[in-house]
N, C-alpha and C positions, 0 to 999 in steps of 0.2 A: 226564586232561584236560590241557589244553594252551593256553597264551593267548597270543594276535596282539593288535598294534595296528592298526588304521586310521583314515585317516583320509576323511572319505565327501568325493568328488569330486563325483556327483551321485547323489539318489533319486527314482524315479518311481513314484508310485501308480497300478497300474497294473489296470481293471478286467477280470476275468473271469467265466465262467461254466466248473459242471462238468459233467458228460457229460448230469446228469439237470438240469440246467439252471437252477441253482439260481448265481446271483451270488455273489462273494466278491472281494476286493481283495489283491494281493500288494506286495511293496517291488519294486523292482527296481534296483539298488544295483548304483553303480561306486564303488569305494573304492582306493585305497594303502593296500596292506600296506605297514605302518611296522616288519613284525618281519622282512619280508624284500626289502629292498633300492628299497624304493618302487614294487615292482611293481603295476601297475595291476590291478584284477582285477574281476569282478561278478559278484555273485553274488543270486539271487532267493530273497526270502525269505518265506515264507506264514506267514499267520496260522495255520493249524492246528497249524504246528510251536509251536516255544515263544512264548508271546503276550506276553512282558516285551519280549523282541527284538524281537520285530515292531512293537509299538505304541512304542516308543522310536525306533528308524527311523526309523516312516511321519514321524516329526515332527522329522528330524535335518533340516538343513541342509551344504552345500557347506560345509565348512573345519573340519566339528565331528568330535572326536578320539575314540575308544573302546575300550576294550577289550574281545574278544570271549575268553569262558569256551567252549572246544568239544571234544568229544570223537566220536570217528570210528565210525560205525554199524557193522552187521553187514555191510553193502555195500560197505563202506570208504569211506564219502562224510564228509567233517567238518558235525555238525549242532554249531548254535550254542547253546549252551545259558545263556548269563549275556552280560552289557552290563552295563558300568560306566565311568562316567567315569574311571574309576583303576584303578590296577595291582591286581588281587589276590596277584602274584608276587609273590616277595621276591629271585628270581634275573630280576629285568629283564634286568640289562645280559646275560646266557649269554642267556637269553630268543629276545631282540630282536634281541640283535647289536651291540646300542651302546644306551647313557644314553637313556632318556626323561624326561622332567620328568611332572611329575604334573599335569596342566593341567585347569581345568574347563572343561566340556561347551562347543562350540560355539569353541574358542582354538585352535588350531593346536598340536600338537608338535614342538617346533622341537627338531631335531637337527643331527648335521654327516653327511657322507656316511661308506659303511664302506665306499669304494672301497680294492680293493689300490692299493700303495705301488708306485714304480717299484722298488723293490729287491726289494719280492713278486714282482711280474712277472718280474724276472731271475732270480729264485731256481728258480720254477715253469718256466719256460725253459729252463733250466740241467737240470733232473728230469726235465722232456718229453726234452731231446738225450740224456742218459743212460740215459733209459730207451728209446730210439728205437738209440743207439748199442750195449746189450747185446743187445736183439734182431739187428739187423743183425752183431754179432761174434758169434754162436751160427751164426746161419745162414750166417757167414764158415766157421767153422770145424765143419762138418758130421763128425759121426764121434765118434770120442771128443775127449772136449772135456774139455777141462783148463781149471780154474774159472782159474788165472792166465793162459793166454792168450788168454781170455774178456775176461777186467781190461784186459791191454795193446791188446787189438784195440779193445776198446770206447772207451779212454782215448784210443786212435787217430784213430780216427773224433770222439771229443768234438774234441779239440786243432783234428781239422780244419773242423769243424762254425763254429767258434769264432774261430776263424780265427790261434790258439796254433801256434806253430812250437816243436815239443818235438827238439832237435838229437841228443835219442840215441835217437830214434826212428827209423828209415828203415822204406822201402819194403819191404828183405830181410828184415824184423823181421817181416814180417808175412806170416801160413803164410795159404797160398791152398788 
């Protein structure tokens, strides 16, 4: 079992009938996942599955915080199994991804963003060119391939990616 936050954007009770034509009412729920990155998401939620969830729902409001208890069926679909106003985790922050406060029903959970850092981004950058630079000096150097002038072709191509002028590098260094 597995626990998300959300937080509900909007819910709509929404009437239906089933095939033998018998009425029933579902949620039908746009929420922010608060455990990954405020993604907007919606999902429809019936009474016949777990009826704590559902009747907790039908009666939430726009702004109201939750924790959802779920674990993933035979189908691989995640059914919801528990709603609570509070964390049952004790590993929130690995969890969620960042600190939630413990807020009662209907308050908002105020966080900060878990946007990358600009030094993430160059780092991740930096990995992308390298590892774009080792493929490109492999298939430089087709044949036997000798893992060090692998290194220097690839460190070639980074320098140049990069826009680094490496002066004991040249052109003749580099087997075609």
């Amino acid at each position: 079992m597995s626990e998300i936050c959300i937080e509900v954007k909007s819910v709509d009770l929404v009437k239906a009938t089933t095939k033998t034509n018998k009425p029933y009412e579902f949620v039908d729920l746009m929420y922010k996942n608060k455990s990954f990155q405020d993604k907007v998401e919606g999902k429809k939620v019936m009474p016949f599955g777990n009826k704590e969830v559902f009747d907790v729902l039908k009666n939430s409001e726009k702004g109201d915080v939750f924790f959802i208890g779920r674990t993933k069926n035979a189908d691989g679909f995640w059914d919801w199994d528990k709603i609570s106003a509070e964390s049952n985790s004790h590993k929130q922050v690995e969890e969620v991804g960042h600190p939630i406060s413990k807020s009662p029903v209907g308050k908002s959970v105020s966080s900060g963003g878990n946007w990358e850092t600009a030094e993430d981004r160059a780092k991740k950058q930096v990995y992308i060119i390298r590892q774009s630079s080792l493929t490109n000096a492999v298939n430089t150097l087709v044949g036997n391939v000798n893992p060090d002038d692998v290194k220097v072709t690839a460190q070639t191509y980074i320098n140049f990616v990069l826009g680094i002028d490496d002066p004991d590098v040249t052109e003749d260094d580099i087997p075609y």
